[in-house]
N, C-alpha and C positions, 0 to 999 in steps of 0.2 A: 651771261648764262641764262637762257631761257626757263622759265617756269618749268615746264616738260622736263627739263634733265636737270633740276634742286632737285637736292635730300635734306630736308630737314627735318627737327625733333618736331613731333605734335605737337609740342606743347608754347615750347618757348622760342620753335622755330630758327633757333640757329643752326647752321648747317653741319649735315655731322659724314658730312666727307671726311675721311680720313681718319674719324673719329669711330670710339665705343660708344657699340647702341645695343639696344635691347628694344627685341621685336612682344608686343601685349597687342592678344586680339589681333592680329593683321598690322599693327599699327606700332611705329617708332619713335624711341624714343631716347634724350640722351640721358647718360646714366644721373645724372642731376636730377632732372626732374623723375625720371621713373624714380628714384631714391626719393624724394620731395611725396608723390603721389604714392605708392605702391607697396613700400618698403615696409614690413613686417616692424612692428616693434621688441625689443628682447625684454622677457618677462625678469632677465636677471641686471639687466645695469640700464632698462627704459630708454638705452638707444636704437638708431635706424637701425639694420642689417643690411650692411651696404652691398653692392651686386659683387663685390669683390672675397663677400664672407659666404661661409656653407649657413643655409637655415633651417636648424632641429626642430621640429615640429612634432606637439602631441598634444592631442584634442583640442586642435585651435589656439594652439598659445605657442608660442615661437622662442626660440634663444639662438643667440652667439654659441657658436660650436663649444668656447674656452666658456662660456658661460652656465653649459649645459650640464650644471654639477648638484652631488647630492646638498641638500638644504641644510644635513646635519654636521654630515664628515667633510664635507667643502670636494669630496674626490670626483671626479669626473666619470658623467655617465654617460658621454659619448661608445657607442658600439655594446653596450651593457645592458645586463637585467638592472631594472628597478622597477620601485611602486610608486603609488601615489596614495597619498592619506592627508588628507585635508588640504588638498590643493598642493602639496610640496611636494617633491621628487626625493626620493631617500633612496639610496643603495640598497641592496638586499639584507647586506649585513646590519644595517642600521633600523632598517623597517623590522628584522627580525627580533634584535634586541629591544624596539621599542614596543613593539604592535602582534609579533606572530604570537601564535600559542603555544605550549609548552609541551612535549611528550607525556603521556600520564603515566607512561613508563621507565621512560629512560630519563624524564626530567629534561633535555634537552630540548630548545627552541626549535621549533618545527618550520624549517624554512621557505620563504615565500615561492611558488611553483612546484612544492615538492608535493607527492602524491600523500595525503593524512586521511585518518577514519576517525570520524566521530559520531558519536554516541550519548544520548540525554548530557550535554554539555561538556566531555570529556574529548579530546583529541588524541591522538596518536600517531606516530610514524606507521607508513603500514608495515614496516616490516616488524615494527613490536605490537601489533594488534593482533595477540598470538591464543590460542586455542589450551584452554585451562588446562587440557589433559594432554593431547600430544606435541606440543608446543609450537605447531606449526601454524605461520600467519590465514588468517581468516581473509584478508582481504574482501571480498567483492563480494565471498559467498554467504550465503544464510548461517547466523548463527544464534544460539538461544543464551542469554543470562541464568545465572544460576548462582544465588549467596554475591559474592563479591568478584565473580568467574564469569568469564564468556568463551563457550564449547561452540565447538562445530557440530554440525546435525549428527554427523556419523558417532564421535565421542559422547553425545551427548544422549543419543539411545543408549549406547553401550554402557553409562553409570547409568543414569537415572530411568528413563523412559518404562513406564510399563509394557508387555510383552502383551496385544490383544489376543487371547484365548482361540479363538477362531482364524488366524490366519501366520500367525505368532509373532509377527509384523510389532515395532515400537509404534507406541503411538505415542504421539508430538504434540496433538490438541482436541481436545475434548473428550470422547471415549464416554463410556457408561457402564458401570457396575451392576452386577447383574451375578445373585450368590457369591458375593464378594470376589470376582473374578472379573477382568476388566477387557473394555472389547471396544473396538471402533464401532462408531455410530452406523457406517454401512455397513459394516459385517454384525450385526445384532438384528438377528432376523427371525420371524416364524419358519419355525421346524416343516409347518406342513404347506408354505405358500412362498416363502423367502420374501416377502413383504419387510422392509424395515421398522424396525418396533420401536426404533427411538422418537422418542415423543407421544407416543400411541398407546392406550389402553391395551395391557396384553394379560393374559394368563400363562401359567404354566401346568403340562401335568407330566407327571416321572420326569421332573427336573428341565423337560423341556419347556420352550416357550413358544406360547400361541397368541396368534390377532384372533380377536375378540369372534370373528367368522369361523374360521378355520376348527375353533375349540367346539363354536356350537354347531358347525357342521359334523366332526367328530365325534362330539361326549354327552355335547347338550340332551336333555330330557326336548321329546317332539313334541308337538301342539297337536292332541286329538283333534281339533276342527280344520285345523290345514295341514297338519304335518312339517311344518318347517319350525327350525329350532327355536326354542325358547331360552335368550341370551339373558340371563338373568344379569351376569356380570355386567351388560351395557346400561341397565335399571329398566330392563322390560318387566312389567307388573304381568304377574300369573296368577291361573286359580289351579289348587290343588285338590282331586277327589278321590279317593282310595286307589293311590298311585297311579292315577291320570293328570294329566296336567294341560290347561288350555291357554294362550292369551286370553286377557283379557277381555281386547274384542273379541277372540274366537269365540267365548263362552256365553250360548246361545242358546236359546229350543231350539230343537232339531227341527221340530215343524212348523215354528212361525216367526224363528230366526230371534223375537225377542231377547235382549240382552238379559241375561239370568244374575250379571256382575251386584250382591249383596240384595237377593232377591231369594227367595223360596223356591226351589226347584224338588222334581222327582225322577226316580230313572225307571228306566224300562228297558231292560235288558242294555245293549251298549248308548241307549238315546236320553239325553236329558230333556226335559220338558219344564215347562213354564207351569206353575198351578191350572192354569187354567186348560192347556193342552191333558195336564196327564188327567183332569179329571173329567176331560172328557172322554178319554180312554177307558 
């Protein structure tokens, strides 16, 4: 027989006419040596897997099909759920009793795959992760702690939440009192700008409330030398003279601008003057 028409094994080159082969890469071989070179080790009994067995495989580690069993219960996890915890293959049932976590409700192991809610350490089935007042599962959605309770947003207005004054709306988080009457942060506004006043210097007058402008555009006493208001509430420094009132800077001789601020002044009809101006008047 000519070179040109042998078949044989790569490896050990005897001829596998007629014989079982197994083709690796482009290239053949008889099941000896592929089994010799190739062959998977079984993580359960450290033999070959020979090309005659099925080979289980999971993250790189291989077994005998009859080998492929739980590490605890000895039961076979071929076509099955299971876990892994510390390198060993466990059934479900076994992983649960040794490893899951426990219902914080119903006291029952919470099984591995199964959908659970936890919470600062605590787990749950979801369908007992149930809503303090109408006792339906929370699941997925937003809910609030309360005592030893966990409400849903909508329950959880409905007991507790205060009712903000201004839009009647619960409010859920933060809010601001204001005549002992509680209001959202965006709805607590000036009366006369709707400016939000939370966090901001505000006044009130007839029980409403004003930003610090709005008041001294409205109420404030004006500045004889400019006319624009004199915000005392914001700690603008004023001078007062028989019911006239100046800033500070504004209060000035009329005729030589001189600052008059803890200084000797005279008037002349509506003009203040510096000593030196009125007397030369």
């Amino acid at each position: 027989m000519s070179t040109s028409e042998r078949f044989d094994c790569h490896y050990c080159k005897d001829s596998l006419l007629g014989k079982k082969y197994i083709m690796k890469e482009d290239t053949q071989y008889c099941t000896k040596c592929y089994e010799n070179l190739f062959a998977n080790c079984c993580e359960g009994c450290s033999l070959a897997i020979g090309c005659n067995c099925k080979d289980l495989s999971y993250k790189d580690r291989h077994w005998h099909e009859q080998c492929f069993k739980c590490a605890k219960c000895s039961r076979s996890l071929v076509e099955k759920a299971f876990a892994a915890k510390d390198e060993l293959l466990l059934c479900t049932e076994c992983y649960a009793n040794d490893y899951s976590s426990k219902c914080t409700t119903c006291k029952k192991t919470i099984m591995p795959g199964s959908r659970k809610m936890e919470y600062k350490g605590n787990s749950w089935h979801e369908t007992c992760f149930l809503c303090h007042r109408c006792q339906q599962p929370i699941g997925t959605k937003s809910f609030i702690p309360k005592d030893s309770g966990y409400y849903c947003v909508p329950c959880f207005e409905k007991q507790f939440a205060y009712q903000c004054c201004a839009c009647k709306k619960a409010i859920t988080t933060g809010g601001v009192t204001y005549q002992d009457k509680p209001w959202h942060r965006e709805c607590f506004l000036c009366i006369g700008c709707r400016k939000q006043l939370s966090g901001q210097r505000f006044t009130s007058r007839e029980n409403y409330p004003y930003c610090l402008d709005c008041f001294g555009d409205l109420y404030a006493k004006k500045c004889v030398g400019c006319s624009r208001p004199i915000a005392s509430l914001a700690g603008a420094k004023y001078v007062s003279y028989e019911e006239r009132q100046w800033h500070s800077e504004c209060f000035t001789c009329t005729q030589c601008s001189v600052s008059l601020v803890g200084r000797g002044f005279l008037t002349q009809r509506d003009n203040v003057l510096c000593t030196d101006c009125g007397r030369e008047k």
